[in-house]
C-alpha positions in Angstrom: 0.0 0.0 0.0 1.4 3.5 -0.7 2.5 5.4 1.9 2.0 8.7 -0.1 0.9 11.5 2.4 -2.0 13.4 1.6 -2.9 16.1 4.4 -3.2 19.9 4.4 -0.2 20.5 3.4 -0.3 18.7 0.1 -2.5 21.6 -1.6 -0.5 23.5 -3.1 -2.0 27.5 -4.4 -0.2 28.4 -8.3 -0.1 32.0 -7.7 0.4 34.7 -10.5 1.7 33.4 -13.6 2.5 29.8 -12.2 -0.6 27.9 -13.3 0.5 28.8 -16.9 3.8 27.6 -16.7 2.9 24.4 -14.9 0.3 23.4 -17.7 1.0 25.7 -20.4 -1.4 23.6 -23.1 -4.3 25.4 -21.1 -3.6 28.7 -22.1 -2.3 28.1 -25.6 -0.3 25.6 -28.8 2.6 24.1 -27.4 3.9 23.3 -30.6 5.9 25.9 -31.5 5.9 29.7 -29.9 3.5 31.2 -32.8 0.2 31.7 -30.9 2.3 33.8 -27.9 3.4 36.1 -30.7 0.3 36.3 -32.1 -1.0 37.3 -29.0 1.1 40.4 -29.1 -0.1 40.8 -32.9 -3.3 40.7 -31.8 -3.2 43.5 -29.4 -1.6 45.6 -32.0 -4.0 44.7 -34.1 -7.2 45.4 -31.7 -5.5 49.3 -31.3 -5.8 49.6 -35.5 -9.0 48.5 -35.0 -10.2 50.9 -32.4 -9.1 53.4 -35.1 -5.4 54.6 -33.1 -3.1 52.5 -35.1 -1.7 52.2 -39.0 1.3 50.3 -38.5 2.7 46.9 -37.3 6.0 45.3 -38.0 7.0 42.5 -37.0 10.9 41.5 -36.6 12.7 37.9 -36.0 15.8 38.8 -34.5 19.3 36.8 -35.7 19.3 35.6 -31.6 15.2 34.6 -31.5 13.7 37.2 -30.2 10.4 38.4 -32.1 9.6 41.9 -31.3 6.5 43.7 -32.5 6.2 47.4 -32.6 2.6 49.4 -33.2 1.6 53.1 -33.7 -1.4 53.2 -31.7 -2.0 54.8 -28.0 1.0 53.1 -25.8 -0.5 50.6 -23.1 -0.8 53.1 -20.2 1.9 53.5 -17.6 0.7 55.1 -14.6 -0.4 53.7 -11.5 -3.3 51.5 -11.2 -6.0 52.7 -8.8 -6.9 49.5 -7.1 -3.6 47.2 -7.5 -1.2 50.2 -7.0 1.6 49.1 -9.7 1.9 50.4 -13.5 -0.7 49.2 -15.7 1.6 47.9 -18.1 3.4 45.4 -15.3 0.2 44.3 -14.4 -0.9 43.6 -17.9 2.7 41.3 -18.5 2.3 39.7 -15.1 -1.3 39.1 -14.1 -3.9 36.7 -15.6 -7.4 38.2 -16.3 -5.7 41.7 -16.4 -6.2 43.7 -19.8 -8.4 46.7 -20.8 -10.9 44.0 -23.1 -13.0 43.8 -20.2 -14.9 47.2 -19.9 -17.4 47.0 -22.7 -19.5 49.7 -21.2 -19.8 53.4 -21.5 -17.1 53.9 -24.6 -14.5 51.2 -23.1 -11.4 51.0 -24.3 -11.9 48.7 -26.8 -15.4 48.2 -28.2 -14.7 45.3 -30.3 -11.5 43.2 -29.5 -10.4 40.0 -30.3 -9.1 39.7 -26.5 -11.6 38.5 -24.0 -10.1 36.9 -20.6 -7.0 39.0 -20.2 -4.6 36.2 -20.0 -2.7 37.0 -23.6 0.3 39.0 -23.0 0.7 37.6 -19.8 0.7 33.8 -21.2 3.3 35.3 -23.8 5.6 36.7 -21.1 5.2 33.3 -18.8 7.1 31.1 -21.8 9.2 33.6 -22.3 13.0 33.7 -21.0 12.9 37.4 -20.8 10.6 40.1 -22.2 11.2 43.5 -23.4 8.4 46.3 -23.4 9.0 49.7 -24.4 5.9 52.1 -24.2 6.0 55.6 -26.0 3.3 57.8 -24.7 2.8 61.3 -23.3 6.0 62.5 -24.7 8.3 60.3 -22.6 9.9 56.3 -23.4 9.3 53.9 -20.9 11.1 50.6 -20.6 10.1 47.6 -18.2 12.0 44.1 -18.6 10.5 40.9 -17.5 12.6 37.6 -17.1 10.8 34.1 -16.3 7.6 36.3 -15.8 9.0 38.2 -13.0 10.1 42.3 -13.6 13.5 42.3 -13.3 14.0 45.9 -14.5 11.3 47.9 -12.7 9.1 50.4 -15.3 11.5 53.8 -16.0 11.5 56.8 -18.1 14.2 56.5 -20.4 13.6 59.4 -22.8 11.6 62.0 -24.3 9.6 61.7 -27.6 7.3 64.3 -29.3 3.9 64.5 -28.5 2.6 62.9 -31.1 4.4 59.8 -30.9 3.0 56.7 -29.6 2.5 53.3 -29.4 4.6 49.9 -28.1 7.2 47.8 -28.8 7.6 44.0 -27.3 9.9 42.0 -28.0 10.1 38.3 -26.2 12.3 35.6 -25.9 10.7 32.2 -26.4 11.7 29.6 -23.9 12.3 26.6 -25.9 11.7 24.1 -22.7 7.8 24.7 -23.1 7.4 24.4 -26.8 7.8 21.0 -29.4 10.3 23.2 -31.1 11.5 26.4 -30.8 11.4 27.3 -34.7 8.3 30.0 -35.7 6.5 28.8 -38.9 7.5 31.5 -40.9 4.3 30.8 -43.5 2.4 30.6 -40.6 3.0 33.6 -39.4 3.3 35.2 -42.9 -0.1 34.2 -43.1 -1.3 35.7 -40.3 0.2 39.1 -41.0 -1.1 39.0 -44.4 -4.8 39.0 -42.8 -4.6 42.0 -40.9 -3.1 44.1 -43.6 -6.1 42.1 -45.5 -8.8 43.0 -42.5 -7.4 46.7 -41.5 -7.9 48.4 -45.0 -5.3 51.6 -44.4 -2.8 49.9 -42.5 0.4 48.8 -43.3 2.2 45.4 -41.8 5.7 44.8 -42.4 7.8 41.7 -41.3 11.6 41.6 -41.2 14.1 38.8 -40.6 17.4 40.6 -39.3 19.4 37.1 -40.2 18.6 37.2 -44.2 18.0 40.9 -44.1 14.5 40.3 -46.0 11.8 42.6 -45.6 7.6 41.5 -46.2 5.2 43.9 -46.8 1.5 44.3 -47.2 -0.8 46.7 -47.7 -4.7 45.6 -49.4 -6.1 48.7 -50.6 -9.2 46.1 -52.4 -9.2 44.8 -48.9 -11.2 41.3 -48.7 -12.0 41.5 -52.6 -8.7 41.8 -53.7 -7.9 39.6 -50.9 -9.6 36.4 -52.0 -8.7 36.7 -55.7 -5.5 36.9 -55.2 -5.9 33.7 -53.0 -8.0 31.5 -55.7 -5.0 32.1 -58.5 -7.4 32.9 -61.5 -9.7 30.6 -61.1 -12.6 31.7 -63.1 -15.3 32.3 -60.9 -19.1 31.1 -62.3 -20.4 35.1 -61.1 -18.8 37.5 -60.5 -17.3 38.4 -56.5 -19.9 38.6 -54.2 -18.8 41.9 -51.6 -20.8 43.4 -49.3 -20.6 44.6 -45.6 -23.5 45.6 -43.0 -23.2 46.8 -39.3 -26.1 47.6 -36.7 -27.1 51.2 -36.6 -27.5 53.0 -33.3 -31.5 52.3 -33.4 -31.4 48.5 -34.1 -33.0 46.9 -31.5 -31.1 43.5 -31.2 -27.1 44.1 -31.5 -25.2 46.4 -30.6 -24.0 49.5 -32.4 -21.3 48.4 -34.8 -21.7 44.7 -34.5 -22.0 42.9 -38.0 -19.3 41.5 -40.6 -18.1 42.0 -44.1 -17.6 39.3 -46.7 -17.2 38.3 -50.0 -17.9 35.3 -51.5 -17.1 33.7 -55.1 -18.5 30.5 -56.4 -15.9 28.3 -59.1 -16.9 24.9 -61.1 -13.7 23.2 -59.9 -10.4 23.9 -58.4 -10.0 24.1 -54.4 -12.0 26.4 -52.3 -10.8 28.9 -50.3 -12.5 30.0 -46.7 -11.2 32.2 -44.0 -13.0 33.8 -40.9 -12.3 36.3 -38.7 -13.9 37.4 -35.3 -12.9 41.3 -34.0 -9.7 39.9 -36.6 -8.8 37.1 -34.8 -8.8 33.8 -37.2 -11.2 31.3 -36.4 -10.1 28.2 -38.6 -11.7 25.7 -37.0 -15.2 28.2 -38.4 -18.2 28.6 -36.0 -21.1 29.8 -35.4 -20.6 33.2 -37.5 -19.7 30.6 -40.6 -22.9 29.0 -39.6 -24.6 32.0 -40.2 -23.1 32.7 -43.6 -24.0 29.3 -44.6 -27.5 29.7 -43.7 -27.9 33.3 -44.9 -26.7 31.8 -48.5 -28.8 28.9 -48.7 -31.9 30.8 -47.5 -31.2 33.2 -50.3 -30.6 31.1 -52.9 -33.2 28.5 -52.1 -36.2 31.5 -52.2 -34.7 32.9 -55.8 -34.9 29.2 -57.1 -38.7 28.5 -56.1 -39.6 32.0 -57.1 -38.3 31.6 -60.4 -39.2 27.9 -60.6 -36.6 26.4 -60.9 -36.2 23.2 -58.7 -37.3 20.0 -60.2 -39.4 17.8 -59.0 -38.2 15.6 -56.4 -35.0 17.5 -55.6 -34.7 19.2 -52.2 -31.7 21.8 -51.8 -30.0 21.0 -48.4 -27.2 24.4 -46.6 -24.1 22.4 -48.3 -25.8 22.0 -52.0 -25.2 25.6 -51.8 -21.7 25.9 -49.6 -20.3 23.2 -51.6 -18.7 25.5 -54.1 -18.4 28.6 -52.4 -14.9 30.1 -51.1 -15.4 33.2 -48.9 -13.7 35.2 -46.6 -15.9 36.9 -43.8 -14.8 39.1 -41.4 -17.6 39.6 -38.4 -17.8 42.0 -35.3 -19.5 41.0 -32.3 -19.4 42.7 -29.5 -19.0 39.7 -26.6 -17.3 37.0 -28.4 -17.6 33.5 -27.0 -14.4 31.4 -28.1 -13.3 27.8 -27.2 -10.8 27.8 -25.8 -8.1 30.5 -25.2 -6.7 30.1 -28.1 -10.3 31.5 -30.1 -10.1 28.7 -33.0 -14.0 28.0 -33.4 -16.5 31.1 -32.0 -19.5 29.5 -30.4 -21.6 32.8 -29.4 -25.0 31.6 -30.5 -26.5 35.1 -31.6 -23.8 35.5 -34.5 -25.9 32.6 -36.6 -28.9 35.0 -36.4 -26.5 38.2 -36.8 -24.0 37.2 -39.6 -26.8 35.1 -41.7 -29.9 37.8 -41.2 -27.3 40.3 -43.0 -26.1 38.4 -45.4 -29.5 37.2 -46.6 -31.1 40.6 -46.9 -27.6 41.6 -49.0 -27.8 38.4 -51.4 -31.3 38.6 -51.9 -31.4 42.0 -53.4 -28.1 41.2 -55.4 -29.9 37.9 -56.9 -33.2 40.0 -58.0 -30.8 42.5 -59.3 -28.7 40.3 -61.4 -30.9 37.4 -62.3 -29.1 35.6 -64.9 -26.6 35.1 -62.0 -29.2 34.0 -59.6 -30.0 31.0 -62.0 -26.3 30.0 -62.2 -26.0 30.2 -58.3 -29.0 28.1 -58.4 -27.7 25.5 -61.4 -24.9 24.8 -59.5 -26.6 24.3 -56.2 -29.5 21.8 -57.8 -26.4 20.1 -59.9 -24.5 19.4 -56.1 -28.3 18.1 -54.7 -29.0 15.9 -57.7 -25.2 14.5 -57.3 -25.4 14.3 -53.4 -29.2 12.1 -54.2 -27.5 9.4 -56.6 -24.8 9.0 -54.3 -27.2 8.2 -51.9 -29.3 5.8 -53.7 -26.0 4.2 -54.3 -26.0 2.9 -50.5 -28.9 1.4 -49.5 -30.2 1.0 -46.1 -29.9 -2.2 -44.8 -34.2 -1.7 -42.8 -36.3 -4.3 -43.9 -33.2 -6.2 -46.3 -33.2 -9.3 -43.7 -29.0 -8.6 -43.0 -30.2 -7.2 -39.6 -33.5 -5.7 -38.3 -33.2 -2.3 -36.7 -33.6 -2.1 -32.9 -36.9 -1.5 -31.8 -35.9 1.4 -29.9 -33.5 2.9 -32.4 -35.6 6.0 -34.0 -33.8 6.8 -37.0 -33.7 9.7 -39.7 -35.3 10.0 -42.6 -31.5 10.5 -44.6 -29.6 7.4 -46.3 -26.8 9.1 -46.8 -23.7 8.7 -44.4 -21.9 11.8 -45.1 -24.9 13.9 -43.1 -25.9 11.4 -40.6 -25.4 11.2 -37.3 -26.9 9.0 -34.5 -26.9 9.7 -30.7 -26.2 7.2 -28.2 -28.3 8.6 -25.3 -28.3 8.2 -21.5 -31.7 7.2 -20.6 -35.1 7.1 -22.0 -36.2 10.4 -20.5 -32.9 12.1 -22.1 -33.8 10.1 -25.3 -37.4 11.3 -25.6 -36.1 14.8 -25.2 -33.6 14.0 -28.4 -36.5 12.4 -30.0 -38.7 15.7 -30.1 -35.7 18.2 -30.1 -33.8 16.7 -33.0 -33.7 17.3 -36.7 -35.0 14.3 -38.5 -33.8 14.3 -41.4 -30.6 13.6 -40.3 -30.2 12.7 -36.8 -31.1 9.4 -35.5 -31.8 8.4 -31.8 -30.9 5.6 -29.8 -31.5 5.4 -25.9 -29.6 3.0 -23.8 -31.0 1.5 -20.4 -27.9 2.3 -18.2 -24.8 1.8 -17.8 -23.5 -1.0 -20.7 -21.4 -4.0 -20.0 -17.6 -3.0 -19.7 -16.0 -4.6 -22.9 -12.9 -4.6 -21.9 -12.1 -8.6 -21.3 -15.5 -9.9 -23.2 -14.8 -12.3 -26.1 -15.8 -11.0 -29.2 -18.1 -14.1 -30.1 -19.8 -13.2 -26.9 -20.4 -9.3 -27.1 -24.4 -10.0 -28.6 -25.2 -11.7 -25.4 -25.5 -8.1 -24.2 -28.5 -6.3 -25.8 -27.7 -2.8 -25.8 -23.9 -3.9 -27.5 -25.9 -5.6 -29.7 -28.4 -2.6 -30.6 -25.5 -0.6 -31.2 -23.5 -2.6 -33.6 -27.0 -3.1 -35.7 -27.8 0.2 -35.7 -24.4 1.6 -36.9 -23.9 -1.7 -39.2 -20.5 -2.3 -38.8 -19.4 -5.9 -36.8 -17.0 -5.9 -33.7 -13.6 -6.3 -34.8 -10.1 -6.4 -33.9 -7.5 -3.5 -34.0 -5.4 -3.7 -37.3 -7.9 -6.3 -38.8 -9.2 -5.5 -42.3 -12.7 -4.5 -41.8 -15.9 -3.5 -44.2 -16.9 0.0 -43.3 -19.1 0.2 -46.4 -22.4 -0.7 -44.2 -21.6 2.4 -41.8 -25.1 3.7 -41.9 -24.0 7.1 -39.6 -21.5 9.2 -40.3 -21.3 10.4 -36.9 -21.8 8.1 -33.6 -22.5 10.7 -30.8 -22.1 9.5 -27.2 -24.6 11.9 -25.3 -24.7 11.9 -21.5 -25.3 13.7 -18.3 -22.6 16.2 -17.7 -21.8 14.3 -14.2 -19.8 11.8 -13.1 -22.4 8.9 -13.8 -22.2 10.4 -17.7 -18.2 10.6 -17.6 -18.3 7.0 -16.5 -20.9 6.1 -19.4 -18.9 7.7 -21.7 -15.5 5.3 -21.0 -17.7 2.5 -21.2 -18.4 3.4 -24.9 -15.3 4.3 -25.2 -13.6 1.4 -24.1 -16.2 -1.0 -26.1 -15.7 1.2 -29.4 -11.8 1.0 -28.7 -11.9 -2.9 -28.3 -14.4 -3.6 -30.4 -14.8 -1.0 -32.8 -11.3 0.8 -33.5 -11.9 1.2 -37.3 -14.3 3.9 -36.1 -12.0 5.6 -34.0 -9.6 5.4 -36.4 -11.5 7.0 -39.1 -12.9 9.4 -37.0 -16.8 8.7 -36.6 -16.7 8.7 -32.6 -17.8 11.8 -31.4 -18.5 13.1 -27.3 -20.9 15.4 -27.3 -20.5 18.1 -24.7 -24.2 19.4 -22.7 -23.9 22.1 -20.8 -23.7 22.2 -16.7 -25.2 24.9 -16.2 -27.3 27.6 -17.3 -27.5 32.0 -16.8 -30.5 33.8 -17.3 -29.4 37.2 -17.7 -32.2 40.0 -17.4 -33.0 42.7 -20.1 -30.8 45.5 -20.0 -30.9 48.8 -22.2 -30.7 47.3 -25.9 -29.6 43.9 -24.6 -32.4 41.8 -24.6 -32.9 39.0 -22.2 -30.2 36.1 -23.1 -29.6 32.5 -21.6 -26.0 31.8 -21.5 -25.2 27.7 -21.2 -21.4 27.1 -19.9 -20.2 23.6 -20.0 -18.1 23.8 -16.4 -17.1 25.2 -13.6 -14.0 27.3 -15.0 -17.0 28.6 -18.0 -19.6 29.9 -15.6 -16.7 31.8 -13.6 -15.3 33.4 -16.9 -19.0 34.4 -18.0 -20.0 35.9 -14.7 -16.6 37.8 -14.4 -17.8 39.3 -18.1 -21.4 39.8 -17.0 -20.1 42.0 -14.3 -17.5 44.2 -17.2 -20.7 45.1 -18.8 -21.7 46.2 -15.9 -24.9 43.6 -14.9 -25.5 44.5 -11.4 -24.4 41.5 -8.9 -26.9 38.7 -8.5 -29.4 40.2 -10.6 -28.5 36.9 -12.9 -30.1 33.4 -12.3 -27.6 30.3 -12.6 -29.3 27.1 -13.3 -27.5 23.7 -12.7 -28.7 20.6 -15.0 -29.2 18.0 -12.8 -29.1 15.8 -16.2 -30.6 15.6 -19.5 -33.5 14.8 -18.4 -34.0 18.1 -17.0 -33.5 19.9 -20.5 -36.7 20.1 -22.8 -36.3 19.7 -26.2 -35.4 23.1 -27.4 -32.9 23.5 -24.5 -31.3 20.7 -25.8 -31.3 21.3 -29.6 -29.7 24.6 -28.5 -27.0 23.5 -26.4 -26.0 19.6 -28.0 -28.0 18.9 -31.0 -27.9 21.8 -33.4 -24.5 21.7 -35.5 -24.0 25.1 -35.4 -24.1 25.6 -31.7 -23.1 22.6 -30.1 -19.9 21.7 -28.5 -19.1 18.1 -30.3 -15.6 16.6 -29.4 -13.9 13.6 -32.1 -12.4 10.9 -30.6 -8.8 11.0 -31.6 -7.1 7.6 -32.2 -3.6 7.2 -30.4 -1.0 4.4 -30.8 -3.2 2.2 -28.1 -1.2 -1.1 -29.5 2.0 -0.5 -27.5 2.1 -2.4 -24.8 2.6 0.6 -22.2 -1.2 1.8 -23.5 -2.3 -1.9 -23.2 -1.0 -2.1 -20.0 -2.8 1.7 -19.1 -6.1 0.4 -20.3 -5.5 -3.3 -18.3 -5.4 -1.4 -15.3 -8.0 1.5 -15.9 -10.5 -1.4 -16.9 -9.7 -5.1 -16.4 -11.8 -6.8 -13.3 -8.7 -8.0 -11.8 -6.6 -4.9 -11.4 -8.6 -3.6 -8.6 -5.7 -3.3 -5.9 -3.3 -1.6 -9.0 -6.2 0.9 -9.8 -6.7 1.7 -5.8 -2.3 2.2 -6.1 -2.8 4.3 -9.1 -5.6 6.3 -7.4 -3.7 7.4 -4.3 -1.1 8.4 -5.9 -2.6 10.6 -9.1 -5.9 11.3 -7.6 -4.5 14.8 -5.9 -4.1 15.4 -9.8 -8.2 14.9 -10.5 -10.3 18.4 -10.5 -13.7 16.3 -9.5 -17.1 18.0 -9.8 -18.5 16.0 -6.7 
């Protein structure tokens, strides 16, 4: 038995910027240092956009060093009022410190990429040493940071004219927290290029001291000249569809300002091209603003066609008949921008479907009427991508009613054939499933409920896994047979493209979901490996925040603990008075009705879904992992394992 002690004194508080260092994949990539630059590009981007900036350049130094420099106001140097040190330490050195917070009353930033204040501060954590020189109210100021600590206390070291301003940082990497220490320099070529691209006006330079090459770019055709350049002549089938619409002061459902710009072009063949941006900060991993491009396209396009006539009978245009084609690049502005994760790859604030697609539609609508011969092009090519997406269909043939298997009984399934769109739920419960049932969209989603917890799979034969009926249900239903890892295995029967384990955002639900996951690992690996396992993530808990001035009432779903803190620190920047929001804990799925859940875990363009990546789970140290974790007889090795990594568990109890 271990003899590990585990008293008081075993806590242990990470103060300042220690919880970064000690798990630095929380806060950002750990592949290479790019994102903790691009966190310093972003703030310089964020003052250009505020309207105080037209310059960034960007230098890799011969010894490592990056340093980016800005025009815009300086980040202020003076004393804090409540923390009593400069601003600017307190920015480098403390998480949740930055000026993206105050929204309210003509903040400092009205639309900003940066949300939880940790940026900067993550940059100068991994940093050996960190240089920041401010230029602002006629004097230079110099503050030096090493490890994350100040080492050189803030100082004037100089006088500048009045009208000269802005900051320089320049950081030092520390290679022991990154894969490798090299920046992608096309990477971050990339990334410059889009800010000249989304800043029309100014002008982003990069220069690499060691070759002496120097980068510039300046778009003065901003997004339009943007994305031809990026699709190389391809001959578009219309020409470039531009356009751009904010809310006005008097719109009573976003915020002055909030909107996007895009423009779109549609090409027979070739590779398409799509970028987003949120407050200029890419989003390649899309979300819910390219949601509401998507939708704002298809809506318009699919109302031109039946106006005109032009559908044949027996063809229904689905979103991607129309996307299918379509490269874009769409730059939105929302006000409170919900990202996951720190490092803002996907957006996932609900109200920029309804924003991003209600102004696009209105914009392509009156374009189609006004140009109709392109509106019956647009609408060729879409019907052309349904009527090849309904052969392929009728190509695979579901297997209901063939004799090979009959469906379970309980399995409610969609009305779609075709495995490239579907997706069925695996769902805790039968009051969780009914939910599904009426909050789902049939045509594509399919339903099945399982009665508890199922069998752990983990030592069962494989000639014995149907004795079980819910392992049984499931292989039927998906119509694939349990196989062996590395065996050579028909996946042409897959009747789902996506197999969604759905449970209660508790323990019971965690423990559900490594039961599927262990049987689908033994049993199933094929689908791991080609990437049909999905979690899906509901929501813990739920704010109802009250009406206030041109907000309207909102319900604000965070899936933990560390979520619901972050939204109720922001709720309180924009100034909602304390308590007057209501937090809501989901006891289960149960508890949600069916629109509660559509919203939060069913609905592709607002759900949090998770793939189940596949890792090298035939060495024997993983085999060895999993024999413990889930073998009957390892009980006294698990109990071991337990004591002496369980201080390690953050447990929701």
């Amino acid at each position: 038995m271990s003899t590990a002690r585990y008293d008081e004194s075993s806590i242990r508080v990470l103060k300042g910027l220690e919880p970064v260092r000690q798990r630095p994949g929380m806060y950002t990539r750990t592949d290479n240092p790019l994102h903790i630059v691009q966190e310093v590009i972003d703030n310089a981007a964020d003052e250009a956009l505020a309207g105080f900036g037209h310059r960034i350049a960007v230098t890799l130094h011969a010894d490592g060093s990056v340093s980016v420099e800005d025009d815009g106001r300086g980040i202020p140097v003076g004393e804090h009022p409540e923390e009593h040190a400069p601003v600017v330490e307190l920015v480098f050195t403390r998480l949740h410190a930055g000026g993206k917070f105050n929204k309210a009353d003509g903040g400092a930033y009205a639309f900003s990429g940066g949300l939880h204040g940790v940026g900067v501060s993550v940059t100068n954590a991994l940093s050996g040493r960190l240089e920041v020189t401010v230029w602002r109210d006629g004097g230079e100021y110099r503050i030096v940071f090493a490890d994350g600590a100040v080492v050189e206390p803030l100082r004037q070291v100089g006088a500048v004219g009045k009208r000269r301003s802005g900051t320089r940082v320049r950081a030092w990497p520390d290679a022991r927290y990154f894969d490798q220490a090299q920046i992608p320099l096309g990477e971050l070529e990339h990334a410059l290029r889009s800010k000249a691209v989304l800043l029309p006006g100014t002008r982003v330079t990069l220069t690499l001291e060691k070759s002496g090459q120097q980068r510039e770019w300046h778009y003065e055709a901003g997004l339009k000249g943007y994305l031809s350049e990026a699709l190389a002549g391809t001959e578009p089938l219309v020409p470039l569809f531009a356009g751009q619409q904010y809310a006005a002061e008097d719109d009573e459902q976003y915020a002055l300002g909030e909107g996007a710009q895009w423009v779109l072009a549609w090409t027979a063949e070739g590779a398409v091209v799509r970028e987003s941006y949120v407050n200029l900060i890419a989003t390649p991993a899309g979300g819910t603003h390219e949601s509401g491009l998507r939708e704002g396209l298809f809506t318009a396009v699919k109302s031109f066609a039946e106006l005109h006539n032009l559908l044949p009978k027996g063809i229904r245009l689905l979103p991607e008949d129309v996307f299918a084609r379509a490269s874009f690049v769409l730059s939105a502005k929302v006000l409170d921008p919900q990202f996951q994760g720190q490092i803002k790859e996907r957006l996932n604030s609900r109200d920029a479907v309804r924003l991003v697609g209600g102004f696009v539609r209105n914009a392509l609508e009156l374009w189609l009427h006004a140009n109709v011969e392109y509106g019956k092009r647009l609408a060729e090519l879409a019907i052309g991508q349904a009527q090849a997406r309904t052969r392929a269909a009728r190509k695979v043939e579901k297997r209901k009613g063939s004799g090979v298997a009959v469906l379970p009984g309980k399995l409610t399934d969609c009305e779609s054939s075709d495995a490239a769109r579907t997706e069925v739920f695996l769902v805790e419960g039968d009051s969780a499933g009914g939910s599904a049932k009426m909050g789902r969209d049939k045509e594509f989603q399919a339903i099945l409920p399982l009665r508890g917890k199922i069998l752990n799979a983990w030592e069962v034969e494989r000639d014995r896994l149907f004795a079980n009926n819910e392992i049984h249900d499931i292989s039927v239903a998906i119509g694939v047979d349990p196989h062996a890892p590395g065996q050579d295995v028909d996946l042409s029967g897959l009747r789902y493209g996506r197999i969604c384990i759905l449970s209660d955002a508790d323990v019971d639900g965690a423990h559900i979901q490594v039961l599927l996951l262990t049987l689908f690992l033994r049993h199933f690996p094929r689908l791991i490996e080609a990437g049909h396992v999905y979690i899906a993530r509901p929501p813990l808990f739920r704010v109802d925040v009250p009406a206030a001035g041109k907000r309207p009432a909102r319900k604000l779903y965070c899936l933990d603990q560390l979520e619901l803190d972050a939204v109720q620190e922001k709720l309180r920047g924009e100034g909602v008075r304390e308590g007057a929001w209501r937090i809501s804990r989901f006891k289960g799925l149960g508890e949600m009705n069916a629109e509660q859940l559509w919203d939060t875990t069913l609905n592709p363009d607002t759900r949090r879904l998770a793939r189940v990546r596949h890792g090298d789970t035939g060495r024997p140290d993983s085999v060895r992992m999993f024999d413990m974790l889930m073998a009957r007889g390892e009980a006294n090795q698990r109990r071991s394992w337990l004591e002496e990594k369980g201080n390690l568990a953050e447990l929701d109890v």
